[in-house]
C-alpha positions as CSV (number, residue, x, y, z in Angstrom):
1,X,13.1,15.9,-7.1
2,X,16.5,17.8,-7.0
3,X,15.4,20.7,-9.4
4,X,12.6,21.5,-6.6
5,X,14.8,21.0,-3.2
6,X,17.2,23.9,-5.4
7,X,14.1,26.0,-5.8
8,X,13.0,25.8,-2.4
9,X,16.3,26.7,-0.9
10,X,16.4,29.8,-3.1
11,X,13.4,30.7,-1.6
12,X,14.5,30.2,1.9
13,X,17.9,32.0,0.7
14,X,16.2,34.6,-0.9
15,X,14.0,35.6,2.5
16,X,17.0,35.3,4.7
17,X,19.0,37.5,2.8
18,X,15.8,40.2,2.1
19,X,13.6,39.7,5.0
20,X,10.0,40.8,4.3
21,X,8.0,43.5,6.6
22,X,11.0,44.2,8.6
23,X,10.6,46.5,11.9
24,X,8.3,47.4,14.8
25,X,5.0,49.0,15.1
26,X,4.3,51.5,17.2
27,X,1.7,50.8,20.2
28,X,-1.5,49.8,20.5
29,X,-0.2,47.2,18.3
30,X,0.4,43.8,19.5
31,X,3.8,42.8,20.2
32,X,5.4,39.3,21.0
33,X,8.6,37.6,21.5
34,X,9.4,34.3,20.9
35,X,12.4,32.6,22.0
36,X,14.4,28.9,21.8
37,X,17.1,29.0,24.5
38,X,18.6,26.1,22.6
39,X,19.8,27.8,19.6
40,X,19.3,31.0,20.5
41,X,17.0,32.0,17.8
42,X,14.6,35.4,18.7
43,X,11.5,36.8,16.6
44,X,10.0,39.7,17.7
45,X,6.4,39.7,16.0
46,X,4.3,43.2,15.8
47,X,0.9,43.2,14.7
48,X,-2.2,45.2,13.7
49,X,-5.6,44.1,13.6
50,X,-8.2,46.2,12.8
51,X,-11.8,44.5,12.7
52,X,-10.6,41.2,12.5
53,X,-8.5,41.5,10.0
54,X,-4.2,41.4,9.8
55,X,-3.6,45.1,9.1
56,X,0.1,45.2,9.5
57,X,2.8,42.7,10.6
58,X,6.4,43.3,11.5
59,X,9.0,41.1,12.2
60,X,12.2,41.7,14.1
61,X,15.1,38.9,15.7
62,X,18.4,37.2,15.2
63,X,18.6,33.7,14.3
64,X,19.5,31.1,11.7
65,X,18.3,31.1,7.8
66,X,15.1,28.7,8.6
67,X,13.8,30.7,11.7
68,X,14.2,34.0,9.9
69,X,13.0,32.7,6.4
70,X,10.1,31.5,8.1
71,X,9.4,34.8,10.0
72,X,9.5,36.5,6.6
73,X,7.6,34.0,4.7
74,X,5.0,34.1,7.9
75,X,4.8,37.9,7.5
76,X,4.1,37.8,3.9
77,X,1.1,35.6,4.2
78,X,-0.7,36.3,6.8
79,X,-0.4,40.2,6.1
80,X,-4.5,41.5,4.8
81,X,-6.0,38.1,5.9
82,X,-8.6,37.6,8.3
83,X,-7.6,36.2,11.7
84,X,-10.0,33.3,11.5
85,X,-7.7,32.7,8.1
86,X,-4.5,33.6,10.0
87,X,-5.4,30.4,12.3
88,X,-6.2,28.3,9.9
89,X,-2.9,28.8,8.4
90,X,-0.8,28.4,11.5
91,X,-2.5,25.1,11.7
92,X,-1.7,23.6,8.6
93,X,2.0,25.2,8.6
94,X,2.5,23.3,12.0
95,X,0.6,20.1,10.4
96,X,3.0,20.1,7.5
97,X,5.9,20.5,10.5
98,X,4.4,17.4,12.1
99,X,3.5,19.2,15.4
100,X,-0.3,19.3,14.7
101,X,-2.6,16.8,13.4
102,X,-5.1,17.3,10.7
103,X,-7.7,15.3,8.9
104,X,-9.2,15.9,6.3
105,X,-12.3,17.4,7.1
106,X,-10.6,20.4,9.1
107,X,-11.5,23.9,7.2
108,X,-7.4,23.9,7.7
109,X,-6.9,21.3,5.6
110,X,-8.3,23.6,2.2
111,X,-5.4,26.1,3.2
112,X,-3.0,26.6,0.4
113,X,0.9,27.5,2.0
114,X,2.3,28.6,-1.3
115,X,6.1,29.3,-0.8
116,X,5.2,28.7,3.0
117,X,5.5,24.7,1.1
118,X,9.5,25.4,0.9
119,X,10.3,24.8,4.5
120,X,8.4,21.4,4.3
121,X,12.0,19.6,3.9
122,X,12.8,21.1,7.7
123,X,10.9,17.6,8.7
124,X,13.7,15.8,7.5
125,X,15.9,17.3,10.5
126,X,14.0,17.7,13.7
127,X,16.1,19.6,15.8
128,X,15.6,22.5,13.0
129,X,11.7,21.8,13.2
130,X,11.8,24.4,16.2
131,X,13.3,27.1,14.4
132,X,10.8,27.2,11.5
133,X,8.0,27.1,14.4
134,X,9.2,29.6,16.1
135,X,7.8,32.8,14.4
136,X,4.4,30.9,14.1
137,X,4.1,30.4,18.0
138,X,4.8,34.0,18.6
139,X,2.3,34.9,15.9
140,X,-0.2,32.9,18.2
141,X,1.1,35.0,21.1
142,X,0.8,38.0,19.4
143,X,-2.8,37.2,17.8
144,X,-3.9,36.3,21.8
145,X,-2.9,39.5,22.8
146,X,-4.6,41.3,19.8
147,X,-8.0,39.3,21.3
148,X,-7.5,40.4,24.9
């Protein structure tokens, strides 16, 4: 459908050009950095969770419009959720990338992405499959080191 590959583009377009949740925040928060040599594309990911739940995320890096759309879109929807959500969702973002499998009856599967559903045509070009990934590992990392 051409009129929703436009609208998803403007949504990619629209984060890259006004990122979402922007920044650092300042210790104890968690802080990760994730990095793909290949391209060169960096996300910095700051978070806050206060029992169990996302509190505040920031997002910082340099890279191209899918790695730093993602890191926005990634910000806005995981912000106020509860980590056992936040997990959920990285596993059916990475599903819908192809790197994880799902069935049916994982919890993940229920998980609606919203305008997270825009970088879904990414699959078409693996090599850029990476860069919308990116963010989402280092909101693993980050998330890890939130548990420790």
């Amino acid at each position: 459908m051409p009129g929703l590959d436009d609208l998803y583009r403007e949504i990619i377009l629209d984060h890259y050009r006004s990122p979402r949740n922007r920044g650092e925040l300042p210790p104890p928060a968690s802080h990760a950095v994730g990095h793909n040599p290949l391209c060169g594309d960096e996300i910095e990911v700051y978070l806050d969770v206060q029992d169990g739940v996302v509190t505040d995320i920031k997002v910082g890096g340099q890279g191209c419009s899918i790695s730093q759309s993602s890191a926005s879109m990634m910000s806005q929807s995981v912000k106020g959720k509860p980590v056992a959500e936040v997990r959920a969702l990285v596993h059916k973002f990475k599903s819908m990338m192809s790197i994880e499998e799902m069935d049916e009856a994982d919890p993940a599967a229920e998980v609606k992405l919203g305008d997270l559903e825009a970088l879904q045509g990414v699959v078409k070009f693996p090599v850029r499959i990476k860069c919308a990934v990116l963010a989402w590992n280092t909101l693993t990392e980050a998330l890890a080191q939130a548990d420790a």
